[in-house]
C-alpha positions as CSV (number, residue, x, y, z in Angstrom):
1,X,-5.3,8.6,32.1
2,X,-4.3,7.7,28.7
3,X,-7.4,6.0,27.9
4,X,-9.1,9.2,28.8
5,X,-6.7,11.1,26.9
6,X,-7.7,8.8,23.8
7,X,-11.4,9.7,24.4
8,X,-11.2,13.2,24.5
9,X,-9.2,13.3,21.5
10,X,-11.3,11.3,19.2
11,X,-14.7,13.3,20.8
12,X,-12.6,16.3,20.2
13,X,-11.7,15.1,16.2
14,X,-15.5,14.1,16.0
15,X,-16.8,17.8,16.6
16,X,-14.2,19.3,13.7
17,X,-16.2,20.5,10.8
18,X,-15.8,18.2,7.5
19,X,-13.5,20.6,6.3
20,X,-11.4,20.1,8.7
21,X,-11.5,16.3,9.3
22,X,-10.8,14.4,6.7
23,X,-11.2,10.3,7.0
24,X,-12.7,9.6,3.7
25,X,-11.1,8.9,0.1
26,X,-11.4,12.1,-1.7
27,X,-14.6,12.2,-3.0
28,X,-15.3,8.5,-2.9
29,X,-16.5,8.2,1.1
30,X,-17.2,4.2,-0.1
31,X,-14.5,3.3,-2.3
32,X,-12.7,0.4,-0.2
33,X,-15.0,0.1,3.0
34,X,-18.0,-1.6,1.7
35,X,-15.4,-4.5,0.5
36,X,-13.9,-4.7,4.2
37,X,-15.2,-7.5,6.2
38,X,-14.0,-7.5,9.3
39,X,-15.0,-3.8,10.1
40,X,-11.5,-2.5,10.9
41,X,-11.9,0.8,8.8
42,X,-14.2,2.4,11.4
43,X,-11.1,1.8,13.4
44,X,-8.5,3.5,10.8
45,X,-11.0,6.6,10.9
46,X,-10.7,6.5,14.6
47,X,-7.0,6.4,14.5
48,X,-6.7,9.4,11.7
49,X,-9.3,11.1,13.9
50,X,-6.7,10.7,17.0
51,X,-4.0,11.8,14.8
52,X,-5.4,15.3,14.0
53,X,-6.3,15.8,17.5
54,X,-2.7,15.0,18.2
55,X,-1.7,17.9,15.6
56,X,-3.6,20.2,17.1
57,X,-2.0,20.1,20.4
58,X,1.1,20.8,19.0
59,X,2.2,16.7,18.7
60,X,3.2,16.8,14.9
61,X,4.3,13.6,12.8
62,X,7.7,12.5,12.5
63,X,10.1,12.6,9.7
64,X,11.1,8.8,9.2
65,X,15.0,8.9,8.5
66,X,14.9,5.8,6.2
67,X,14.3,6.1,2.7
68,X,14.0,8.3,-0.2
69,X,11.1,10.2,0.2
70,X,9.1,12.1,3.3
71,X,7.3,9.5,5.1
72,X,5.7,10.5,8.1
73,X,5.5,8.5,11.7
74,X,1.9,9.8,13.3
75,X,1.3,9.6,16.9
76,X,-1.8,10.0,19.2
77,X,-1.6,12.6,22.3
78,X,-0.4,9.5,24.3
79,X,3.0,9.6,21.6
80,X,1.5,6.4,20.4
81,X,2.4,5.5,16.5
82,X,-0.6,4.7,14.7
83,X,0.0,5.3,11.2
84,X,2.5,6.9,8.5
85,X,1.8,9.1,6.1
86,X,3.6,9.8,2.6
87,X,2.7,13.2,0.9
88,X,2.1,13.3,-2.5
89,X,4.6,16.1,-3.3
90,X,7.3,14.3,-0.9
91,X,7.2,11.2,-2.9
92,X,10.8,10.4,-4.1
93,X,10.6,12.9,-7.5
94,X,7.9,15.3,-5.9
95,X,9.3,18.8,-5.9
96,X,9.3,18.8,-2.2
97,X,10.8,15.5,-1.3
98,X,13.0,16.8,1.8
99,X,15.6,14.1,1.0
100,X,18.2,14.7,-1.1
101,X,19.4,11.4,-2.8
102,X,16.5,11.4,-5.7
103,X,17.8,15.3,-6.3
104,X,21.4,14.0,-6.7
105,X,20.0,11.5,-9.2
106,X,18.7,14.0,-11.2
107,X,21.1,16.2,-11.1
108,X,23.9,14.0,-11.9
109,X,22.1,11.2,-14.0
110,X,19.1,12.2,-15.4
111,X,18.8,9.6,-18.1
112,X,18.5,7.3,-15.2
113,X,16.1,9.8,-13.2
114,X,12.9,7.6,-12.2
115,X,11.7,4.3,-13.7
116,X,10.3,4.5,-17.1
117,X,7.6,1.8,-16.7
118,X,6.1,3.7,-13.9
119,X,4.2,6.6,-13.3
120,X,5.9,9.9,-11.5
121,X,4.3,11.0,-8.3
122,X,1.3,8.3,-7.8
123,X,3.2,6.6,-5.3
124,X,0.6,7.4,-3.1
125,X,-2.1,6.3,-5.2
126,X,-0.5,2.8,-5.6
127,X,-0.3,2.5,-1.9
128,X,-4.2,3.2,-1.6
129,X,-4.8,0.8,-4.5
130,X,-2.7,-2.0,-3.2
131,X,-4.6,-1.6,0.3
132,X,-8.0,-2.0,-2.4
133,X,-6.6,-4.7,-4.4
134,X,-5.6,-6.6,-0.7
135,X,-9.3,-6.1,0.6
136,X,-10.8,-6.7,-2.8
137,X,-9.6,-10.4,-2.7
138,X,-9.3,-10.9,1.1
139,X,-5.8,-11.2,1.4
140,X,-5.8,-9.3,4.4
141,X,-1.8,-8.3,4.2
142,X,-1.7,-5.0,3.6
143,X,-2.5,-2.6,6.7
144,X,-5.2,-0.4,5.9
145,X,-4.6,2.7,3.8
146,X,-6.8,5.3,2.4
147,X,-5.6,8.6,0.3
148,X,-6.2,11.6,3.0
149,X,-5.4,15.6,3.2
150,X,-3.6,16.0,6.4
151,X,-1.4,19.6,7.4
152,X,1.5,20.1,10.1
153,X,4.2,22.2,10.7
154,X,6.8,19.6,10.5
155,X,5.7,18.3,6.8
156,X,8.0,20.2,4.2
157,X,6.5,22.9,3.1
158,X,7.9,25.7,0.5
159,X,9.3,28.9,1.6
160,X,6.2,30.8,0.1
161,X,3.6,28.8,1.5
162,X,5.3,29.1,5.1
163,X,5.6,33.1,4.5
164,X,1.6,33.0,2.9
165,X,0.7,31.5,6.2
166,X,2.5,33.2,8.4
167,X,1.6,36.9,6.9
168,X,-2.4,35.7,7.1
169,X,-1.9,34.6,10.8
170,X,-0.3,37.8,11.5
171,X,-3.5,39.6,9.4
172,X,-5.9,37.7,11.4
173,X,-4.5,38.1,15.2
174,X,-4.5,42.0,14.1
175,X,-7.0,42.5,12.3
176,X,-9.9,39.6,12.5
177,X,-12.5,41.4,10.0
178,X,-9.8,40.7,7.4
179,X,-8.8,37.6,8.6
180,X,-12.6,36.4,8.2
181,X,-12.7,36.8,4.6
182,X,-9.4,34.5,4.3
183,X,-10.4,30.9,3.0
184,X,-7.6,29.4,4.8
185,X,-5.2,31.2,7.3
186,X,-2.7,27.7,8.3
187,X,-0.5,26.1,6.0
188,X,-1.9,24.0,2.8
189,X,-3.1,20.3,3.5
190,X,-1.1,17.8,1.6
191,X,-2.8,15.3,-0.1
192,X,-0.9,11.6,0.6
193,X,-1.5,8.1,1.9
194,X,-1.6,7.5,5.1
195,X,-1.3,3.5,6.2
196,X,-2.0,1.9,9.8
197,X,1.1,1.3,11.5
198,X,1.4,-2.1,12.5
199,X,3.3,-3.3,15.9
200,X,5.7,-6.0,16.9
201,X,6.8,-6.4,13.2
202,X,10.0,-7.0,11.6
203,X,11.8,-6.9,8.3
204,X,11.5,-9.9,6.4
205,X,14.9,-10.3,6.4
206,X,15.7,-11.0,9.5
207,X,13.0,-13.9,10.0
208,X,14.0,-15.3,7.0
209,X,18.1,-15.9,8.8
210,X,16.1,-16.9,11.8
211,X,14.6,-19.5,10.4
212,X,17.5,-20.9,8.4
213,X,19.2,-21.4,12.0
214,X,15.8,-23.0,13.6
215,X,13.2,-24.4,11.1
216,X,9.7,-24.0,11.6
217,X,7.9,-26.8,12.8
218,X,5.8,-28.9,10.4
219,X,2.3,-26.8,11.4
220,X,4.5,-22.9,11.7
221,X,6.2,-23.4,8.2
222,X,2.5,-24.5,6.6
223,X,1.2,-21.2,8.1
224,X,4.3,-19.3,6.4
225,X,3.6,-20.7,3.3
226,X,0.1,-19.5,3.2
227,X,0.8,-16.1,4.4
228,X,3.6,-16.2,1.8
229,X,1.4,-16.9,-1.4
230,X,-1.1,-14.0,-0.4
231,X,2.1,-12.1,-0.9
232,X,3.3,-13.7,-4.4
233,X,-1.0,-13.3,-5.4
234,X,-0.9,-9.4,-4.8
235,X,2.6,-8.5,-5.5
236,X,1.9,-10.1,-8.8
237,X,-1.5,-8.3,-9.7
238,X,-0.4,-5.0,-8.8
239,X,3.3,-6.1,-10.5
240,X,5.3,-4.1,-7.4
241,X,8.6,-3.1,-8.6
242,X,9.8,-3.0,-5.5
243,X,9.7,-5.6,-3.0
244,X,12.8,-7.2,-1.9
245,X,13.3,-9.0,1.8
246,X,13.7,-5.4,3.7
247,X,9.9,-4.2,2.4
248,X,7.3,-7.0,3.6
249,X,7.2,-7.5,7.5
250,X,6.5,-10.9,10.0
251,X,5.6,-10.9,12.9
252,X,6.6,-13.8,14.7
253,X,6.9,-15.3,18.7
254,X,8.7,-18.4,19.7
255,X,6.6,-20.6,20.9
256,X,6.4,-20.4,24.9
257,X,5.0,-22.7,27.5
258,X,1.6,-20.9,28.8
259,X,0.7,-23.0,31.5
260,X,1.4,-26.3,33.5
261,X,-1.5,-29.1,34.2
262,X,-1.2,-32.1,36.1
263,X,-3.1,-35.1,35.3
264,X,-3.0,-38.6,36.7
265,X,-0.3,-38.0,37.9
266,X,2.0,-36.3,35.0
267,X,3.2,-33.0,34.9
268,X,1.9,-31.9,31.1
269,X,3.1,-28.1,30.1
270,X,0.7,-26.3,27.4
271,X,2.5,-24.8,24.6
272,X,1.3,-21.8,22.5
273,X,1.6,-22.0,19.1
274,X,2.5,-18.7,17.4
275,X,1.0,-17.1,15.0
276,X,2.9,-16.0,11.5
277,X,1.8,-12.9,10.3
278,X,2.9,-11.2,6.7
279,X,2.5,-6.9,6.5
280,X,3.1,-6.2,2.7
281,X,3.9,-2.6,2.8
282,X,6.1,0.4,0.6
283,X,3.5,-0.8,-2.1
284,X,4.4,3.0,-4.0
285,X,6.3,1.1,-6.8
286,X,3.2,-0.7,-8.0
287,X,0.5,-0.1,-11.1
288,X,3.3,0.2,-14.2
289,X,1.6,1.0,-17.6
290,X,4.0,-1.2,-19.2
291,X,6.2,-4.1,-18.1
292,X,9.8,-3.3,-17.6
293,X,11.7,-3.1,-20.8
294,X,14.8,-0.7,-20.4
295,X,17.7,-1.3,-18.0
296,X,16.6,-2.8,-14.9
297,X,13.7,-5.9,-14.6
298,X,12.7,-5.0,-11.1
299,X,12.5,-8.5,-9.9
300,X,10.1,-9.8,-7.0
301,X,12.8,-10.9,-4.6
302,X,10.9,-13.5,-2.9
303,X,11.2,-15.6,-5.7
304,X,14.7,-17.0,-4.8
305,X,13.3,-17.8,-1.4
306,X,12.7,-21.9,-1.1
307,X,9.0,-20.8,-0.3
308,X,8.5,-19.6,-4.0
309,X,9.5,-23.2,-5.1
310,X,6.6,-25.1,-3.4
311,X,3.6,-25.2,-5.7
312,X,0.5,-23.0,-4.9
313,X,-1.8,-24.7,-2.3
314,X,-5.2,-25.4,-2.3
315,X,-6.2,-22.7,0.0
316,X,-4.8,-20.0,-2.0
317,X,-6.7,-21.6,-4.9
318,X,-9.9,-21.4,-3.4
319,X,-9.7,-17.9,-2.0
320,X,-8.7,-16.2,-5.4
321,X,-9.0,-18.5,-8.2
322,X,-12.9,-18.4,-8.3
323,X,-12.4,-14.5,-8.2
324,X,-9.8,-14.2,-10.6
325,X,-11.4,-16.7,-13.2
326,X,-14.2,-14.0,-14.0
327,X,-13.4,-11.8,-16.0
328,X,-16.2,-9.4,-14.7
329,X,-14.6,-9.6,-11.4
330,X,-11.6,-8.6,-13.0
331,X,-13.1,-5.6,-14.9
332,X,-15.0,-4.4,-11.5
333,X,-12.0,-4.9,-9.7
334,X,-9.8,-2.1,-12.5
335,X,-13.6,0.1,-12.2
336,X,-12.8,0.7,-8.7
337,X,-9.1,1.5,-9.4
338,X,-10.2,3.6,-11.9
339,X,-12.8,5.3,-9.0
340,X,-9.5,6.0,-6.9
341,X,-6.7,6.6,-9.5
342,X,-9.1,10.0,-10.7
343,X,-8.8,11.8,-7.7
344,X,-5.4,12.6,-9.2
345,X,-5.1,16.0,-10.6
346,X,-2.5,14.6,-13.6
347,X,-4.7,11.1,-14.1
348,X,-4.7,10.5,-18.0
349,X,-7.1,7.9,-19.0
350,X,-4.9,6.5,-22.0
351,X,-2.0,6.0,-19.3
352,X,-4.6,4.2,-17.0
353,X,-6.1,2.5,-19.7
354,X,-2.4,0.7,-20.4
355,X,-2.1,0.3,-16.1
356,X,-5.1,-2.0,-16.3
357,X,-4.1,-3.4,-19.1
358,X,-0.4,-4.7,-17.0
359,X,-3.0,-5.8,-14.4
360,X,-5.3,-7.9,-16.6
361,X,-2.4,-9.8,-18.3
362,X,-0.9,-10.3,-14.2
363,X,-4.6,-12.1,-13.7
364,X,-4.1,-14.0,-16.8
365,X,-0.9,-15.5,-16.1
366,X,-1.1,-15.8,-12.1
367,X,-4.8,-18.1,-13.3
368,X,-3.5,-20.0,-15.6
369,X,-0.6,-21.0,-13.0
370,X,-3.1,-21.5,-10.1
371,X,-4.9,-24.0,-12.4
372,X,-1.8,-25.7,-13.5
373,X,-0.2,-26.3,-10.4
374,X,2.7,-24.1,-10.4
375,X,5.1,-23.3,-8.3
376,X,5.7,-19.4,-7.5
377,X,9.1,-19.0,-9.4
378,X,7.6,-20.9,-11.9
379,X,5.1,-18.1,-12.3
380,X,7.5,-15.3,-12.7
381,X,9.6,-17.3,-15.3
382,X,6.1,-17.2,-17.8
383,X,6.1,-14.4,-20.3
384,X,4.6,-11.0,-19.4
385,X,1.7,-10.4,-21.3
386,X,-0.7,-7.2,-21.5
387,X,-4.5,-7.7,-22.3
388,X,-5.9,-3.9,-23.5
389,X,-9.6,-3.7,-23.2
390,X,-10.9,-2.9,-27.2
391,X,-12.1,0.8,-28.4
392,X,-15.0,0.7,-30.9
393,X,-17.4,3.4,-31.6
394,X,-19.9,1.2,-31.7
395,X,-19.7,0.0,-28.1
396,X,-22.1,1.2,-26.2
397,X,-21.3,0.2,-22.1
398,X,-18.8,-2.3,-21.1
399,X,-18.0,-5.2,-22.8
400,X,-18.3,-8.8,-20.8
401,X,-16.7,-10.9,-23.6
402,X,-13.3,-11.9,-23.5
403,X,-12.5,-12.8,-26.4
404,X,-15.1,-9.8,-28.1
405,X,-13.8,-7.2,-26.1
406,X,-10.2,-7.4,-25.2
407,X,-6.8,-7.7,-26.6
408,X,-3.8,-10.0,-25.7
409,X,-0.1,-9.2,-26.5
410,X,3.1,-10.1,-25.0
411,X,6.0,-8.4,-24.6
412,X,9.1,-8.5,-27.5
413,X,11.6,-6.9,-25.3
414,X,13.5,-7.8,-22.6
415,X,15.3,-5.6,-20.1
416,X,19.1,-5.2,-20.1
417,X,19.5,-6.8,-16.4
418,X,17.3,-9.5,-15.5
419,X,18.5,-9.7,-11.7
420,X,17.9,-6.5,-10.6
């Protein structure tokens, strides 16, 4: 019955008008998908498609307790989680942000209100990026996340929206010739991310203590490692100033004895090894347009981990380092940020402009490491350095020349704490 359920719903989503449906990135139906290889976005538009049928019968999203901002648990018809969603305007400084923590802040401390090497409200933005960045180079860490318009009753809304709506749904049930000239007679979509919800997943952290008490076997803490430096690689590019131990997930299973075989006369037991899996996600802190410089450094946490002391392997080489070593991969790569970054009613080029530049210096420093044989903390401890792409009126198209058409500088300041 609950398969069925599921197959009505998404036949149901698949008959909504494209108004009403909304599964693409705005305005950019192929930004992301054509770099997916393994397909699995057909499957994230089935699962958004489920979750508006879900809306519609009345089985709204869920506001997640944790955290500063409105962040959204989205179930199926079956009550199934499949996804959360983070509204724009519900972002930790949005004006509706039904917390009130980030309010407080503001109210109280003000000169402390936000971080100043970031930009206000694109939290969403750098969760769809990161998801871009993550399919870009094949990481395959980050659950899939696209920028969507989604509406419910249990999203905060203002108390003139709710009245609008309410007074237009009256009009309509009353008086339906009127109600046919209204362009829109529910409450407003909001315009957020919305990220795959991935199962049997847990903090970091509590792996981390696990493992302390019972190591990983030789073959389990190779796997980790290599999960664990397509962390460090996108972390790094996209410079997240957020991710400590409680913000990244593993999925991990003890190994267990699957089955017993006998054979010439010995008992033998078959043991499945488990698989590690990493989940990078609360990517919203990402894409600064400068490096931090003022009170806090925003440190990657997993840098005091023992994992960020082994150098980088050769597999993580391979898989990035032929990417990240052209610098027209590099400048496609900020192209399609650029694509998605747009959609954004406030985007300022110049601001963008010194985003990308953050990112190219990121690339820099994480190739020259790769190629040197560094360890992770070893790449964190090398200076920061911003690489601004040249303006001359003479240019015609986009420059491929390093050295004709970019800029390199490093940072002179440092900020006050280092360890926080």
């Amino acid at each position: 019955m609950a398969e069925l359920n599921a197959d009505r719903a998404v036949a149901a989503a698949a008959t909504k008008p494209a108004s009403t449906t909304f599964t693409r990135l705005l305005d950019q139906p192929d930004l992301v998908t054509r770099y997916d290889k393994r397909g699995d976005f057909r499957h994230f538009d089935e699962q958004f498609a489920l979750v508006e049928a879900a809306i519609d019968q009345d089985i709204y999203p869920e506001l997640i307790s944790q955290g500063s901002s409105g962040s959204y648990l989205c179930k199926t018809v079956d009550g199934k989680t499949v996804g959360v969603f983070k509204p724009k305007n519900e972002e930790p400084y949005g004006h509706l942000n039904p917390k009130w923590t980030k309010w407080m802040q503001k109210l109280c401390c003000p000169c402390c209100f936000g971080r100043g090497c970031l930009v206000l409200n694109q939290g969403y933005l750098s969760e769809a990026g990161a998801s871009l960045v993550d399919q870009k180079l094949q990481l395959f860490i980050v659950p899939k996340t696209k920028v969507v318009r989604l509406v419910s009753e249990s999203f905060n809304y203002s108390a003139m929206d709710r009245a609008k709506s309410k007074t237009k749904r009256n009009l309509s049930e009353r008086f339906p010739e009127i109600g046919r000239k209204f362009h829109r007679i529910g409450l407003p979509p909001k315009t957020g991310s919305f990220q795959l919800f991935v199962k049997d997943y847990k903090d970091a952290d509590f792996w981390l203590r696990r493992f302390e008490q019972e190591p990983l076997s030789e073959s389990q803490a190779k796997q980790f490692q290599s999960q664990f430096e397509r962390l460090v690689v996108l972390d790094y590019i996209i410079r997240n100033t957020d991710r400590g131990n409680d913000n990244w997930l593993l999925q991990y299973d003890k190994p267990e004895v699957e089955e017993a075989k006998e054979e010439e006369g010995e008992d033998w037991s078959l043991v499945k090894v488990p698989e590690i899996r990493i989940a990078a996600i609360d990517n919203g802190l990402a894409f600064p347009f400068k490096h931090p410089d003022e009170w806090r450094a925003y440190p990657y946490y997993w840098a005091w981990l023992p994992q960020a002391k082994i150098p980088f392997s050769e597999d993580i080489k391979q898989l990035v380092l032929p990417q990240l070593s052209d610098m027209h991969f590099v400048e496609e790569l900020c192209d399609e940020l650029h694509d998605l970054f747009k959609i954004d009613k406030g985007f300022d080029k110049n601001v963008f402009e010194r985003q990308m530049a953050v990112v190219r210096g990121q690339v820099l420093n994480l190739t020259q490491a790769l190629k040197d044989g560094k360890a992770p903390v070893q790449l964190v401890q090398m200076p920061v350095v911003t690489i601004d792409r040249c303006k001359s009126p003479h240019d015609r198209g986009r420059l491929r020349s390093f050295s004709d058409s970019f800029t390199q500088s490093f940072q002179d300041r440092a900020p006050f704490f280092s360890w926080c």
